[in-house]
C-alpha positions as CSV (number, residue, x, y, z in Angstrom):
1,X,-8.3,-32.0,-28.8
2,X,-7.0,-28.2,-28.7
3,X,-7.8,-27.6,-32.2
4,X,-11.4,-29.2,-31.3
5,X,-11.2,-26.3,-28.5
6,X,-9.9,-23.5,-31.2
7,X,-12.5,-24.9,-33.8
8,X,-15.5,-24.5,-31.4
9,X,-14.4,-21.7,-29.7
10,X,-14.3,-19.6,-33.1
11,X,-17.2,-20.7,-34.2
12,X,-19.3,-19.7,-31.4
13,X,-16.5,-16.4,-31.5
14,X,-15.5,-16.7,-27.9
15,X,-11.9,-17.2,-26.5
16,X,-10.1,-20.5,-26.4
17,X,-8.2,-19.5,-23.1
18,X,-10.8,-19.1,-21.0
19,X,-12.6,-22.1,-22.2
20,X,-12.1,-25.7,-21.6
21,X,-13.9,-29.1,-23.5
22,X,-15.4,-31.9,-21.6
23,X,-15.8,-35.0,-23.0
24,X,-18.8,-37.3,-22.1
25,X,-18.7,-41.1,-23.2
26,X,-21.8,-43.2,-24.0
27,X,-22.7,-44.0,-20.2
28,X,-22.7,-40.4,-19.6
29,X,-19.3,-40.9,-18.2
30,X,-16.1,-38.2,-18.2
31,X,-13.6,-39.1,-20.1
32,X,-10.0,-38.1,-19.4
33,X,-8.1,-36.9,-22.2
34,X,-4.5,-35.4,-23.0
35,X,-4.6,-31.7,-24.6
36,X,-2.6,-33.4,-27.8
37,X,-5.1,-37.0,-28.5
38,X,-6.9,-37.5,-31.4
39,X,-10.6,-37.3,-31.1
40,X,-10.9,-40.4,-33.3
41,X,-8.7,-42.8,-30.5
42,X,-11.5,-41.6,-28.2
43,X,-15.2,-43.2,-27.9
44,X,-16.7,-39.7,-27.3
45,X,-20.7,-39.3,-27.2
46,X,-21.0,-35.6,-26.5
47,X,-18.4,-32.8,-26.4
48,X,-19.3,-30.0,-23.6
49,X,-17.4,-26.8,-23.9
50,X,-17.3,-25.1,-20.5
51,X,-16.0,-21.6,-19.7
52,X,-12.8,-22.0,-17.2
53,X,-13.2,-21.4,-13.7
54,X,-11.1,-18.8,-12.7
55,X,-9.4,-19.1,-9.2
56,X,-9.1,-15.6,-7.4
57,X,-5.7,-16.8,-6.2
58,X,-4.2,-12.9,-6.9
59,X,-6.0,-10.7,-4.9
60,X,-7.4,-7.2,-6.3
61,X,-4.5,-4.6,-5.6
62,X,-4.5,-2.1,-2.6
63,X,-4.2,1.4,-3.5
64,X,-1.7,2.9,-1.6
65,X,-2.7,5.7,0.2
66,X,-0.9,8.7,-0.7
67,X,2.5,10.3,1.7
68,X,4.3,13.3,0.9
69,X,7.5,13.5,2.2
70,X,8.3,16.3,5.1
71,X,11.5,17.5,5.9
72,X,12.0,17.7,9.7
73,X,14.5,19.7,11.1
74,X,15.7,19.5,14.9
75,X,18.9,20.6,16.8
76,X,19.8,23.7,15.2
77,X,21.8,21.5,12.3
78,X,20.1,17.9,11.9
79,X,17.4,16.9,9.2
80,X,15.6,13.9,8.6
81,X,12.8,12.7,6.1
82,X,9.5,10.8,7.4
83,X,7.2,10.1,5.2
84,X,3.4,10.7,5.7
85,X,-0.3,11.5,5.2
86,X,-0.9,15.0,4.0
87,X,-4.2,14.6,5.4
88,X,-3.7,13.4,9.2
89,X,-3.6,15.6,11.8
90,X,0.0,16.4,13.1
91,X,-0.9,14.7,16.7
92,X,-1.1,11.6,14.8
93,X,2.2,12.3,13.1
94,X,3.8,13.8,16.4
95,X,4.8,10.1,17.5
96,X,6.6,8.8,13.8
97,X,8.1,12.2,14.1
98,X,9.7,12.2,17.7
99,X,10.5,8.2,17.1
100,X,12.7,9.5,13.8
101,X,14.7,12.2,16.0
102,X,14.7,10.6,19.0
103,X,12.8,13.0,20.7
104,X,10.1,11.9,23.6
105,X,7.0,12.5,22.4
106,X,5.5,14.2,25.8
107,X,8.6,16.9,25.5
108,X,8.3,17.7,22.1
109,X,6.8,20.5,20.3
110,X,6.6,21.0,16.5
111,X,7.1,24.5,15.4
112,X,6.8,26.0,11.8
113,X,10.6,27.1,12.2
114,X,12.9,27.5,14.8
115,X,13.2,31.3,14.7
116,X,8.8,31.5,15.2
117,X,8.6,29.5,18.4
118,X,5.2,29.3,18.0
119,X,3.8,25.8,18.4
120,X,1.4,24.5,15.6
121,X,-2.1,23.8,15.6
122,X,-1.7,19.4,16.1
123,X,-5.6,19.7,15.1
124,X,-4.5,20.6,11.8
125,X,-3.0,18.6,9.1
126,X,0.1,19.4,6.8
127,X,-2.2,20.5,4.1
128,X,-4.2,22.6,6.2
129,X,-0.8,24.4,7.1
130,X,0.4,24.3,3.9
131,X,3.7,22.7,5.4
132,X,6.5,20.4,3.8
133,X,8.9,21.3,6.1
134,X,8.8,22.0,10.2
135,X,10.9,22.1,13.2
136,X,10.9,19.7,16.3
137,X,12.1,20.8,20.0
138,X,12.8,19.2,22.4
139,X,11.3,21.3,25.0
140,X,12.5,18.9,28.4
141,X,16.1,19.6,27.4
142,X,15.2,23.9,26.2
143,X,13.8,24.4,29.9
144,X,16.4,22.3,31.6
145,X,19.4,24.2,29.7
146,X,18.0,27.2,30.3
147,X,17.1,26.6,34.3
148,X,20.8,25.9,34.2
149,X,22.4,28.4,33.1
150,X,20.1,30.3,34.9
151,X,20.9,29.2,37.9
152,X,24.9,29.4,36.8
153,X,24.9,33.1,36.5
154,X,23.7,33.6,40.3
């Protein structure tokens, strides 16, 4: 029966994998078969040679959207790694950020180093900067350290 498949499949020049033969007997009725039976054991009226029906069990891939990794500094001396979008704005990043340093994200502020203390634009995304790398302060525990020792020295 497969070199049946091969033989009509050539001859018509189409692909034996992604064709299959039925076989019809004299009542118009299917006859099952085995991939290696002779055609001659079977009573066979008409041969049909159908293309296969191809189940969409694998799904069509998902393109992964595209992260670049940003370095994010906080503390003075700690570093950490997030991965994002280059093209979402940074208040949409603000949370994955402050959840990676343990920050709260109400009493954070994310600066372009710690020496500008100039808050960014959170409007704007990391390729609008032009940022891989920024700084995140905790600004609850910067006005409570320095109400303290404020307060201290009088």
């Amino acid at each position: 029966m497969m070199d049946l498949l091969i033989f009509l499949c050539a001859q018509y020049h189409l692909n034996p994998s992604s064709h299959t033969i039925d076989l019809l007997s004299a009542e118009k009725n299917p006859i099952k078969f085995k991939p290696n039976t002779p055609i001659g054991m079977l009573e066979v009226e008409k041969v049909i040679l159908k293309p296969k029906i191809l189940d969409k069990k694998k799904p069509t891939p998902v393109i992964p959207e595209k992260t670049v990794r940003v370095v994010i500094n906080f503390k003075k001396t700690q570093k950490t790694i997030v991965r994002v979008s280059p093209h979402a704005p940074l208040e949409e990043l603000a949370p994955v950020i402050c959840s990676k340093c343990e920050f709260d994200p109400l009493h954070t502020q994310l600066l372009k180093d710690c020496q500008s203390q100039e808050p960014l634009d959170l409007t704007k995304s990391l390729n609008e900067l032009g940022l891989r790398e920024l700084y995140a302060m905790d600004v609850s525990r910067a006005t409570s350290v320095t109400a303290f020792n404020k307060s201290s020295l009088q």
